[in-house]
C-alpha positions in Angstrom: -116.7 71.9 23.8 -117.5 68.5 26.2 -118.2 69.9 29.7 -116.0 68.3 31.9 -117.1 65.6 34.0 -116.1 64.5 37.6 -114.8 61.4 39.3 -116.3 59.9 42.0 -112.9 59.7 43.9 -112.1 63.1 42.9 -115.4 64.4 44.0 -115.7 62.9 47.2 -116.7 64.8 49.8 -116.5 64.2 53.7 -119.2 65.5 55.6 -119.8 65.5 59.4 -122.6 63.6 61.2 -125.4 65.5 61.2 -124.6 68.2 58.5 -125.5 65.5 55.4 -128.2 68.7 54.4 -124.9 71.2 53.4 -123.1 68.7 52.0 -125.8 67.8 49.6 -126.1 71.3 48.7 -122.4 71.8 48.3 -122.0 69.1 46.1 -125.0 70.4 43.8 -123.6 73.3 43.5 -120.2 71.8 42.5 -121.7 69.7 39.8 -123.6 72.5 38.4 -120.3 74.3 37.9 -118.4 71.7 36.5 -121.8 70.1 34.4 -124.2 72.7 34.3 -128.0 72.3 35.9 -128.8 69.3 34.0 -126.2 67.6 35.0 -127.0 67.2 38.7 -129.0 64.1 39.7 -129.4 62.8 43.7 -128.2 59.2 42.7 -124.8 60.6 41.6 -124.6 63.4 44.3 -125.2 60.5 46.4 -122.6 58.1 45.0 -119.4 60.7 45.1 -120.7 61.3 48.8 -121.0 58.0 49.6 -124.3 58.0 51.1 -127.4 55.7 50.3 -130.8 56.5 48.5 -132.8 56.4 51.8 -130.2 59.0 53.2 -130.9 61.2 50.2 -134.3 61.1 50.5 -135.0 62.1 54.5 -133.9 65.5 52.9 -134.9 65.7 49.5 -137.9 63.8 47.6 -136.3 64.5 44.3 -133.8 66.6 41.8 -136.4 69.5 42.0 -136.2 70.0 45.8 -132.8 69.9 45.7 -132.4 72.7 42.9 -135.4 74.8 45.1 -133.0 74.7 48.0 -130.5 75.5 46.0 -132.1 78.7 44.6 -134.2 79.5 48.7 -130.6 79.6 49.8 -129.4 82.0 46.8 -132.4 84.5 47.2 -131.4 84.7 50.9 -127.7 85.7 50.2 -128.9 87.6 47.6 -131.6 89.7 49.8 -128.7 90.0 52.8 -126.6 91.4 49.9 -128.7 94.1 48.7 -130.0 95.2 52.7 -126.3 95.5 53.8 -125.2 97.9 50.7 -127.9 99.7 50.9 -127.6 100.1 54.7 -123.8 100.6 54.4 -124.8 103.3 52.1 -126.5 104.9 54.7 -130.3 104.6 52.4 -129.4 107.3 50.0 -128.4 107.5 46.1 -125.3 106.0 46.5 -126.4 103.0 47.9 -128.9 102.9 45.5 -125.8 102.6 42.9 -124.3 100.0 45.7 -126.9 97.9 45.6 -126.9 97.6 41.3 -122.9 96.6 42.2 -123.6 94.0 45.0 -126.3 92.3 43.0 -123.7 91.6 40.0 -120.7 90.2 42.0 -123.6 88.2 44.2 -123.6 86.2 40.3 -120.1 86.3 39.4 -119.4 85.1 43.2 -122.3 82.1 43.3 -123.2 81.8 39.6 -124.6 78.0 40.5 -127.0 79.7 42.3 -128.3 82.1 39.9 -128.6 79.9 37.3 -131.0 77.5 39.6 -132.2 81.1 40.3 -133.5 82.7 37.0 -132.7 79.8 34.8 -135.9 78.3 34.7 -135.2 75.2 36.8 -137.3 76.0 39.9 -140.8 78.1 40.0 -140.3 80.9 42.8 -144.1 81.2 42.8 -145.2 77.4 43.3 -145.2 74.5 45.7 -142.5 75.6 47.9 -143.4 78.6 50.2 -139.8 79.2 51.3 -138.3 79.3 48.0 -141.8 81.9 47.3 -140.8 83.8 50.8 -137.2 84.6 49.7 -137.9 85.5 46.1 -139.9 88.0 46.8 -138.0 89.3 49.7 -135.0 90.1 47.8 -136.8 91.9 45.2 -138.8 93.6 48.1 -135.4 95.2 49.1 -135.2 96.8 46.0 -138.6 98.0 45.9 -138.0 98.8 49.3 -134.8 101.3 48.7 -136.8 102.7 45.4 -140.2 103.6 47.6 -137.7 105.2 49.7 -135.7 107.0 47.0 -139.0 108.4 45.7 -140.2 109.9 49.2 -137.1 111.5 49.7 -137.9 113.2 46.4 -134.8 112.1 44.5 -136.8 109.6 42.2 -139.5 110.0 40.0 -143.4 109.0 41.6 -144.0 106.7 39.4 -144.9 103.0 39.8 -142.0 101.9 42.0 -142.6 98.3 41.4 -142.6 99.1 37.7 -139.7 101.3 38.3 -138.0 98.3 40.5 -138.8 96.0 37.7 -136.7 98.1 35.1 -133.7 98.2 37.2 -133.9 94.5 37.8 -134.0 93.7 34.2 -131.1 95.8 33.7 -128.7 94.7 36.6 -129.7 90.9 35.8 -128.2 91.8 32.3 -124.8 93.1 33.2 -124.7 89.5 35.6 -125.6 87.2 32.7 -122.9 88.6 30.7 -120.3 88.7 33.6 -121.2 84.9 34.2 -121.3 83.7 31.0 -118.1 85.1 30.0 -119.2 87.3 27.4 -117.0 90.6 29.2 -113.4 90.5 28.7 -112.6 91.2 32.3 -113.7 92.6 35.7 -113.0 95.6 34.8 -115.4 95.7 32.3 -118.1 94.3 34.6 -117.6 97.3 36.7 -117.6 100.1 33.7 -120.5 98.6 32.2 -122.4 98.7 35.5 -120.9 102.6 36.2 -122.1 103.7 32.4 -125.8 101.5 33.1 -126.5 103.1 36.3 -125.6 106.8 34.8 -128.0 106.4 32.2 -130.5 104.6 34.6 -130.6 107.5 36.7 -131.3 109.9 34.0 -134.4 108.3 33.5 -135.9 108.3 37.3 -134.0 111.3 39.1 -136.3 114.3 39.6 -135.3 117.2 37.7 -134.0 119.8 40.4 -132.4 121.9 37.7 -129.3 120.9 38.3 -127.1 117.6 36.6 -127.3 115.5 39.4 -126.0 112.8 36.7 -122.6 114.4 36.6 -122.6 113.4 40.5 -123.2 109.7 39.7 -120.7 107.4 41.7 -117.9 106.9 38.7 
């Protein structure tokens, strides 16, 4: 089915003096949910803004420093995301379970940033330091929480980046499905991520003899 496409007088966007930076990125991130990633270029952005090429420019050189803001400012809310549930959870197993939750509706609340995230369209690792400072902090707050898990003797010591990895791959499963609309509802976003994190944890808890599983938020 044809995406559907936006007028210039529909998209328009008023912008204060001085704040030409946000707006940018707010009209990115419009087009990319209307058009998808490919469909955002700075000429267009430009035109339903009504703003001129050398404007454009003083901010961004080109489509791909656009998208890397895009994704710098993503990891960022991501990162906040995680520290506050796991704080909020006062650093134990249930914020560990918190954290899983916050990082899924972090994608079903901003899925134009994710996609620029882990879609392929920017490289975390490359040519933009910022955009390579806020990647790795927001998977350094998981890390973080499992290093901390694992000294307080509740997980496994095994590699904790390994370990971090795993849980990752999972959570960023359960948000591609949510985002794509592959789950029926948000209901089933939140028993899928309950049932995932009961069978993640059998994998990583320390055996104390006792079913801590059975005490899994759920």
């Amino acid at each position: 089915m044809p995406r559907p496409t936006r007028t210039a007088s529909k998209s328009r966007r008023a912008y204060h003096h001085g704040n030409l930076r946000r707006a940018l990125l707010d009209e990115a991130l419009a087009t990319i949910r209307a058009e998808g990633v490919e469909g955002v270029t700075l000429r267009d952005i430009g035109a339903r803004l009504g703003v001129s090429r050398t404007a454009l420019y003083r901010h961004f050189a080109d489509k791909r420093a656009l998208l890397a803001a895009v994704a710098t400012e993503g990891f960022r809310m991501l990162r906040e995301r995680l520290v506050a549930a796991w704080e909020e959870g006062n650093r134990g197993d249930d914020a560990f379970h918190a954290m899983g939750v916050a990082y899924v509706q972090f994608a079903v609340d901003n899925p134009s940033h994710y996609r620029v995230m882990f879609g392929g369209f920017v490289d975390a690792q490359a040519r933009d330091p910022e955009l390579g400072t806020e990647a790795r902090g927001a998977f350094q707050a998981l890390v973080d929480a499992v290093v901390a898990l694992q000294r307080d003797g509740v997980f496994l010591a095994e590699d904790a980046v390994l370990m971090s990895t795993h849980t990752w791959a999972l959570v960023h499963g359960v948000a591609m499905l949510a985002i794509d609309g592959q789950l029926p509802g948000p209901a089933d976003v939140d028993a899928l991520m309950r049932y995932s994190f009961r069978r993640l944890r059998t994998g990583i808890l320390v055996n104390t003899g006792t079913s801590r599983v059975a005490c899994a938020p759920g």
